[in-house]
N, C-alpha and C positions, 0 to 999 in steps of 0.2 A: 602395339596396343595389347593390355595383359585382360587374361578374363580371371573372373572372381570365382570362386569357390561354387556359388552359388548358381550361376551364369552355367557351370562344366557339368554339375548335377543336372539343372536343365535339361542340355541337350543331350546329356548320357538316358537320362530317362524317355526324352521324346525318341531318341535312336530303338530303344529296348522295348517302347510301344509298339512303332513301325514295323520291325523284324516281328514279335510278337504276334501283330493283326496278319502278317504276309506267309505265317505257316499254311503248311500243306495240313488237311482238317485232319489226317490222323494226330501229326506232332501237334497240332492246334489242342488238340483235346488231351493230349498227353500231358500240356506244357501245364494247363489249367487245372484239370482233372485228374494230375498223377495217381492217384490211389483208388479210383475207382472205373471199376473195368466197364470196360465198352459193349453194351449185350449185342447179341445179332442183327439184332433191329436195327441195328446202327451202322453196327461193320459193315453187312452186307448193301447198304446203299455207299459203300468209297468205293466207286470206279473212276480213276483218274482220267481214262480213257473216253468218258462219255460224251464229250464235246469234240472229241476229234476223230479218231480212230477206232470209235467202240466196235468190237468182236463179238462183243456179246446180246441175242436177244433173246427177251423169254417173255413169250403172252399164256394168261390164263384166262379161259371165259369161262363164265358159269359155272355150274355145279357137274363138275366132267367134262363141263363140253370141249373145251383146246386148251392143246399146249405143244408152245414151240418152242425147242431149244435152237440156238445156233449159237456153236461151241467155238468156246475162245480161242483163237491160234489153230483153230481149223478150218481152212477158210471153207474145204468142202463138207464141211461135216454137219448134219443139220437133222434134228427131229422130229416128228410132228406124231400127236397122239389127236384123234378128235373121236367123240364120242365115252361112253365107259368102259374102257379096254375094250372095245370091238371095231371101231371105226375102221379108222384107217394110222398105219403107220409106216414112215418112212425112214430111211438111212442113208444119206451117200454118203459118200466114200471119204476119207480123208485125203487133203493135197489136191483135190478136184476143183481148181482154181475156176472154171466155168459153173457150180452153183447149182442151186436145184429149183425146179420149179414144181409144184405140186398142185392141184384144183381136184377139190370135193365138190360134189355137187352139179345138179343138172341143170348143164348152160351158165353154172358161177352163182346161180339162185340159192341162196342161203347157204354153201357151202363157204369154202377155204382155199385162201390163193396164199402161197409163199413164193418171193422171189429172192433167193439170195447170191449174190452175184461176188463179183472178185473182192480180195481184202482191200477194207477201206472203201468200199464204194457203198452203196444203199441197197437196203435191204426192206424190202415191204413185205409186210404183214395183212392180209383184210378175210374177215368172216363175211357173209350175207346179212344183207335188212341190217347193216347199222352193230352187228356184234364186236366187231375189231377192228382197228386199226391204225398200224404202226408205220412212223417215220423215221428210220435208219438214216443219217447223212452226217453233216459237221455237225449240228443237233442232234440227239439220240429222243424221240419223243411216241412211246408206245402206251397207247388209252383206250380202255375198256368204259365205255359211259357208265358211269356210277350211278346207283338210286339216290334219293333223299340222304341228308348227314343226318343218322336218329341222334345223334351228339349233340344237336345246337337246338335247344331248349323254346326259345324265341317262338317256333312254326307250327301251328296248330299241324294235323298230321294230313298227309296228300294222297290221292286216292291209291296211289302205287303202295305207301306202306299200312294203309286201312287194307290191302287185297291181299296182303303178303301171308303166308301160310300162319295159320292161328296155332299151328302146335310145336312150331318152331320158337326156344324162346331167346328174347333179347335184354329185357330188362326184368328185374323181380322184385324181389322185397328183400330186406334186410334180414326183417327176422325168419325168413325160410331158405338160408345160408345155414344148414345145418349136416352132420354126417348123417349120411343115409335118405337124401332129399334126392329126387331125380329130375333132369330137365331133359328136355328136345332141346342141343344146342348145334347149330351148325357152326363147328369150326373147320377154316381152309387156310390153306399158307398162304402166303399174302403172293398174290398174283400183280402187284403194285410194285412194279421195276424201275421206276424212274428216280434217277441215283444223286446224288447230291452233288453240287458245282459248288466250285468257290466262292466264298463271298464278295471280290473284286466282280466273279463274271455275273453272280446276280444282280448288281449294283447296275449294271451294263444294261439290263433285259427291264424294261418296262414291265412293271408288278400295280397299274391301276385299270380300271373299269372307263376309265376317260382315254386309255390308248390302244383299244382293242385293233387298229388295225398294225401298230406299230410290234403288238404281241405277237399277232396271225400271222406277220413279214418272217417274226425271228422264228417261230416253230413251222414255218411252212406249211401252214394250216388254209383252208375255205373258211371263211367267216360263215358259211352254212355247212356244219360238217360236226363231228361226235365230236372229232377233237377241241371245235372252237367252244361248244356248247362245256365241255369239262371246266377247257381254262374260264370260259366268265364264270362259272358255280365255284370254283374254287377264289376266285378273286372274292366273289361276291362276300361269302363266307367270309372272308380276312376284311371286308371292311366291314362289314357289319356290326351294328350296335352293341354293346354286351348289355345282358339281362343286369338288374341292379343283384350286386352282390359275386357278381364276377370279374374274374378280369380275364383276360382275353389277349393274342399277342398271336400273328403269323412268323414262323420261321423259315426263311428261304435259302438257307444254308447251315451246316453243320456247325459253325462260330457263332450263327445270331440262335442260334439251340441252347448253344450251352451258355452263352453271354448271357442269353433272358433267364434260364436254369437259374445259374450261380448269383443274378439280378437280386432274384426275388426269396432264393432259400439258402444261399452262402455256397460254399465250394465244399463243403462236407456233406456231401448228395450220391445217391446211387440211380441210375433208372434202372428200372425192372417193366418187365414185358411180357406176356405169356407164351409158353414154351412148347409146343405140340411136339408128338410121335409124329412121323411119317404116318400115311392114312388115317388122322383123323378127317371126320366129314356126319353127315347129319346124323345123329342116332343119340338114344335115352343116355346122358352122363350121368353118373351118380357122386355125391360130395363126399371122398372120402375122408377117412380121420386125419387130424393133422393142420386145420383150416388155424390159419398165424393171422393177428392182428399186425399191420404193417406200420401203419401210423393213425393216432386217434385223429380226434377230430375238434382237440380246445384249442388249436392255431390254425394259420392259414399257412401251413406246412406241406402242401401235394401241388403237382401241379403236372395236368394231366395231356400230352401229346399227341395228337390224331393224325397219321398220317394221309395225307387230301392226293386226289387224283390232279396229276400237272404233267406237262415236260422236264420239270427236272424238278428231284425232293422237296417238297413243303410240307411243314407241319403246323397244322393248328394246337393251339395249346391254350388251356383255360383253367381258372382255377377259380373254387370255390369257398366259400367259406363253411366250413363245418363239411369235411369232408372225409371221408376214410377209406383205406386200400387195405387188403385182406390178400393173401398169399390161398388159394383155394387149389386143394388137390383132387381130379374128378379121374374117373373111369368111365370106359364108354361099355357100349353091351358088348361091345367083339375086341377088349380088353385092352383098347388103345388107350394111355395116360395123357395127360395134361395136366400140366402145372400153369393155372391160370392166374393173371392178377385179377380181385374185382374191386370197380372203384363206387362206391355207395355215396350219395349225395343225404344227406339229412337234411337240407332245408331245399326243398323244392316252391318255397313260398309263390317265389316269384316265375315261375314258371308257366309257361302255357297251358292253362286248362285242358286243352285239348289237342297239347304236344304227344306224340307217339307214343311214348314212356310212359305216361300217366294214364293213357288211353288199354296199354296193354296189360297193365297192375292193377287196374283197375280202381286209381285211388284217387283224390282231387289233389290240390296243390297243397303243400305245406301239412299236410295229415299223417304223411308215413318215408321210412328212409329205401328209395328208390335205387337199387345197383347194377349192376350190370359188367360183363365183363370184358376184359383190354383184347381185343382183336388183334391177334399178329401180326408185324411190325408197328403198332403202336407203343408207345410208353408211357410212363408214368416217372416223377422225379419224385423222390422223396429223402429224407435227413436222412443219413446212416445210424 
């Protein structure tokens, strides 16, 4: 039996899809995205190892309060910082296959418990009153309970970010983007480790609000517990309605990122993200000279990613209409730099009156361009 011309194209192309969908997401991104570079925000979530063998964990609480390394390919080697450089800090040894245990705090009451035990086995993580904690095993699943998403528009504002510091700032105005303007901004490096899996294995892991106990089985979680309370607010948020005039899309792996990316603005895209010095943290920024227009705002050309608190990477991602990203360069008072993206919304029409954002600018819906800037490991896609 002979095949036709057409027949051998076929299945040459359905072979070229298959292998294509089965790369590993760095070559995935490579294959798609040749010419444009991968920022950190990105890089640093490819751990291939994080579903089986992961070596590596790192929690960050608060503003100072913890951090734990456990260093990759050592099985004994492990750090812990709590407090603002005065706490407490430890070291063991390298090759010390027995692990280390550590407890701050009296009687375990609000302090810090580390166990870290032989390669490849689990590794827990827990603060006091609900601050940390992490699950080390064939899952890798470490969650700091997040406050309110100030990103989704939808929510009038909740008492936790009505109480939040009034001289720290989050969102502004467009037109006080200027050099020589100063804010109260807290930036921190994203304390948000939970690394991206393939997209056959997310396909695998139930991603609905109708299978919560099927979700709680695979990340080893208490359906009463910080962790379960994460994954439903992160679900919740991905099924959620989009405001009119948005559009809206969860990413569960590094291919359904760039598939919706390249979907919606073609394969001639860069993402950018904002770039901190080591020790930035809360204090007066100022806008220095140099503030770039990135992309106007006569198309539906941006499309903006938020990375959401999960067991393994998700991003929300939404785009608006009439929207603009700015390249802004600030200075801190104790001379720390940042190069931040900020992404400003011009039509706030449809917004909540009494969403956080509107609340802190002090403006009603649809009267002025509301901005704010990209939070570290988040991104933004935009046309080259």
């Amino acid at each position: 039996m002979g095949f036709s011309l057409p027949h051998i194209l076929a299945f040459l192309t359905l072979t070229l899809v298959a292998s294509h969908a089965a790369l590993p997401p760095q070559l995935y991104w490579n294959s798609v995205l040749p010419n444009s570079k991968m920022p950190r925000a990105i890089s640093e979530l490819l751990q291939p190892t994080a579903f089986t063998e992961g070596k590596s964990t790192s929690v960050v609480v608060g503003k100072g309060g913890v951090n734990v390394d456990v260093g990759k390919g050592k099985p004994g080697g492990t750090h812990v910082d709590v407090g603002k450089g005065t706490g407490v800090h430890v070291d063991a040894g390298k090759g010390k296959p027995g692990g280390t245990n550590v407890n701050v705090g009296k009687g375990g009451k609000g302090g810090v418990g580390l166990n870290a035990g032989k390669p490849g086995k689990r590794t827990n993580v827990g603060a006091g009153k609900g601050g940390v904690s992490g699950h080390k095993g064939k899952f890798v699943y470490v969650g700091v309970k997040p406050g309110p998403n100030p990103f989704d528009y939808r929510y009038a504002a909740t008492e936790t970010q009505l109480h939040q510091d009034p001289n720290v700032a989050i969102f502004f105005l467009e037109k006080d983007m200027q050099p020589g303007t100063t804010m109260n901004l807290h930036f921190t490096t994203n304390s948000n480790t939970a690394t991206f899996v393939s997209r056959k294995t997310t396909e695998s892991i139930p991603f609905s609000s109708n299978k919560p106990p099927e979700i709680f089985n695979q990340f080893s979680v208490k359906p009463v517990s910080v962790e379960a309370d994460i994954i439903k607010g992160t679900i919740q948020t991905c099924e959620s309605t989009a405001i009119p005039g948005e559009q809206r899309y969860c990413a569960t792996s590094l291919e359904s990122l760039v598939d919706y990316a390249t979907a919606k603005l073609g394969r001639n895209i860069q993402p950018i993200s904002t770039e901190l010095e080591a020790g930035a943290a809360i204090q007066n920024y100022t806008i220095t000279p140099g503030v770039k227009l990135i992309t106007s705002a006569d198309k539906d050309r941006l499309i903006v990613c938020h990375k959401m608190d999960n067991g393994y990477a998700v991003f929300y991602c939404h785009g608006f209409k009439r929207t603009r990203a700015y390249s802004v360069p600030l200075q801190g008072s104790d001379g720390t730099k940042v190069k931040a993206v900020a992404i400003c919304h011009l039509d706030t029409s449809a917004w909540n009156p009494k969403t956080y954002a509107l609340l802190e600018v002090k403006v009603a819906p649809g009267t002025d361009s509301v901005c704010h800037f990209l939070p570290e490991g988040h991104i933004a896609w935009v046309p080259k």
